[in-house]
N, C-alpha and C positions, 0 to 999 in steps of 0.2 A: 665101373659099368655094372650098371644091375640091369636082369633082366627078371621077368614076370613069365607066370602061368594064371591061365585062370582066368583074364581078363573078360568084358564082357564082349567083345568081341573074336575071342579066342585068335588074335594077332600078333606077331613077333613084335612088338613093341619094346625099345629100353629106357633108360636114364642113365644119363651120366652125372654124377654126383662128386661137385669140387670141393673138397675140402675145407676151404677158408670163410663158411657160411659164418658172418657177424654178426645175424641178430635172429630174432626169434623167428622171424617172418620172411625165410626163404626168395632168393629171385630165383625166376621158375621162367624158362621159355619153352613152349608148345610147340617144335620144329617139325611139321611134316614134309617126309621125306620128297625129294624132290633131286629122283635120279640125275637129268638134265642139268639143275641149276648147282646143285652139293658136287657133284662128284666131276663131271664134264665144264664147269665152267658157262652153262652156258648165259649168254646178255639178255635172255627172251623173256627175263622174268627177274628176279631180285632174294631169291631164295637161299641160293649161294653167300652174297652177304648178307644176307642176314643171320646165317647158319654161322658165317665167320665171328660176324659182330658179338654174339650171345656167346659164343666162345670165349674171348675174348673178355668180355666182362664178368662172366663166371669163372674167368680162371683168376680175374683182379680180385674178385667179392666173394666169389664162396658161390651155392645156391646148385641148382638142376637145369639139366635139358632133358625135357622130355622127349624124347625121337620117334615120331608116328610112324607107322607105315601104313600111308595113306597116302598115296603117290596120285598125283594128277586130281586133288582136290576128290580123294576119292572113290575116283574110275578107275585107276588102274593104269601103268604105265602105256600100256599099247592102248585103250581108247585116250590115253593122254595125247599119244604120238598123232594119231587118227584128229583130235581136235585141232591140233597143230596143224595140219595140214589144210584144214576148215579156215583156221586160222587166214593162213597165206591167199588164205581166195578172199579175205576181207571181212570174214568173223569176228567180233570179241571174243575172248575166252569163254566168255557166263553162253554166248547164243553158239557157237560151238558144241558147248557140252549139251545143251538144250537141244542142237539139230542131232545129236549121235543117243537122242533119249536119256538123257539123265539130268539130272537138277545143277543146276547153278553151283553148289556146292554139295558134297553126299558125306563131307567129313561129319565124325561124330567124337567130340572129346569126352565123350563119357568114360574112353578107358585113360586118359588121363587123367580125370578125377580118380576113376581106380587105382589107378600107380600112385595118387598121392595120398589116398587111404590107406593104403599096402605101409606105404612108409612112413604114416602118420602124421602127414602134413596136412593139416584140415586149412591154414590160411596160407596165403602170398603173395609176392608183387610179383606181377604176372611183365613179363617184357612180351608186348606185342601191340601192333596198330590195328589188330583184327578183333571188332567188338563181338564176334559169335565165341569166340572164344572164350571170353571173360561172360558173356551173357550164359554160354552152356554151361561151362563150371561152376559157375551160380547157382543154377539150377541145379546143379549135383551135390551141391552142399557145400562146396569149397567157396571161402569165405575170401574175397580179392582184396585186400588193403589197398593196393592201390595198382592203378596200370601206367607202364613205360614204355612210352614210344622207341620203337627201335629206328634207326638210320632210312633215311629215304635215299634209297640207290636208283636213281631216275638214268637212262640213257636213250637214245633214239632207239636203240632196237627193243626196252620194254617200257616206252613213255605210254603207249597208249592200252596196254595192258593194267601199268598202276592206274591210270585214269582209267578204266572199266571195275579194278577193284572198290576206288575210292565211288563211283556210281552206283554197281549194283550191290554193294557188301558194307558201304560206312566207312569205309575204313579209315583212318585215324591220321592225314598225313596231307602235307599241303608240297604239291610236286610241283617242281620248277617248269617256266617254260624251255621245251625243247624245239627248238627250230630245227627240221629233218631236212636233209638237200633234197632236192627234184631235178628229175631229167632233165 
């Protein structure tokens, strides 16, 4: 585990760094943190596995996770909780964070470019279906060889959340249909 000072966001951000990196070119997942989905389990979102998945592959391959602390796309766990609640009255996530005043998205990987500076990793294959990622990095100078789709963990309680990612964010990932029971 390495951790940083200094960042340009001056935020507890880490990396975990596994050993068994094979090639010049780093795999590197951008995991924001995501109290709810990482730590509680929860189905409302796909965070969780994905946090498993990159594990999982980094511990096969070698490479980094990067670990943001940027909880709720952001905002902050409690206006996270707050959009959630938005949510349940018939919200998508993006028009949610939109009625509680804040943008669609508020992350900024600029201090993941930073931590790959730090450690001198100027390129990678970036594991993620999220294109602001690989687009921000870019523009921080970090060179992407190539981007890897991670696992689509589709279920009825967040079918229609990855379908509001995959609308208002690009996001990279073709979801199954879910047919939901009705009263």
């Amino acid at each position: 585990m390495i951790s940083f000072r200094h960042l340009s966001d001056n935020g507890e951000h880490f990396a975990l760094q596994f050993e068994r990196i094979t090639t010049d070119v780093p795999l590197v997942r951008l995991h924001s943190e995501c109290l709810t989905g990482d730590a509680l389990g929860s189905a409302r979102c796909d965070c969780g596995p994905q946090l498993h998945e990159a594990l999982q592959r980094l511990h096969q391959e070698g490479g980094l996770l990067l670990y943001l602390r940027q909880e709720g796309r952001g905002i902050g766990l409690y206006r996270k909780l707050e959009a959630y609640c938005l949510q349940e009255q018939g919200l998508d996530t993006f028009s949610a964070n939109r009625a509680l005043g804040h943008k669609d998205d508020e992350r900024s990987y600029q201090v993941a470019a930073d931590m790959l500076y730090a450690l001198d990793i100027p390129k990678i294959r970036l594991l993620s279906n999220n294109p602001d990622k690989a687009n921000q990095l870019m523009d921080a100078g970090i060179h992407i060889a190539a981007c890897l789709p991670t696992g689509v963990y589709c279920n009825a309680d967040n079918s229609d959340y990855l379908s509001s990612k995959v609308r208002f964010t690009s996001h990279a990932m073709e979801l199954p249909r879910i047919y939901k029971d009705t009263p």
